[in-house]
N, C-alpha and C positions, 0 to 999 in steps of 0.2 A: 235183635242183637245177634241171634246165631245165626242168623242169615249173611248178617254184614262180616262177621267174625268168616266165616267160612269164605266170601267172595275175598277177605284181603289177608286171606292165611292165618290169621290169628285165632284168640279163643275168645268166648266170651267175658270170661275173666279180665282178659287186659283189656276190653272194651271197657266193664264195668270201672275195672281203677281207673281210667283216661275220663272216666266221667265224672268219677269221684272224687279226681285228682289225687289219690295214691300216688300216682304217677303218668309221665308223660309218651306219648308215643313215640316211637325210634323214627328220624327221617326217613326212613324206608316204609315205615306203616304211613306218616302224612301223606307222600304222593299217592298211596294207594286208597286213602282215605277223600284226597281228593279226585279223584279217577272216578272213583265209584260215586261221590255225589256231584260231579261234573263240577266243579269248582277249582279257581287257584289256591295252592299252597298259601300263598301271602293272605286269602279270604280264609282260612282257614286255623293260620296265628295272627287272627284280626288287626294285620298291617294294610287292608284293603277293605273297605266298604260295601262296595260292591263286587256281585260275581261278575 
């Protein structure tokens, strides 16, 4: 988690609430969230099936 948190400028904290559902990543972390696991946006707010 501090790996990914550091590759998309975040902390591990708002990773963990985004897991937890605390709360939601800001569009600006999604595309970077998809960047990093090579994935679409839309794969990602499960409007897409497939990657």
């Amino acid at each position: 988690m501090k790996q990914l948190a550091a590759q998309i400028q975040t902390t591990d904290g708002a990773i963990s609430n985004w897991e937890n559902c605390v709360n939601e990543p800001k569009i600006s972390y999604l595309v970077r969230l998809a960047e990093f696991f090579n994935v679409s946006s839309d794969y990602l707010l499960g409007l897409k099936d497939e990657i």
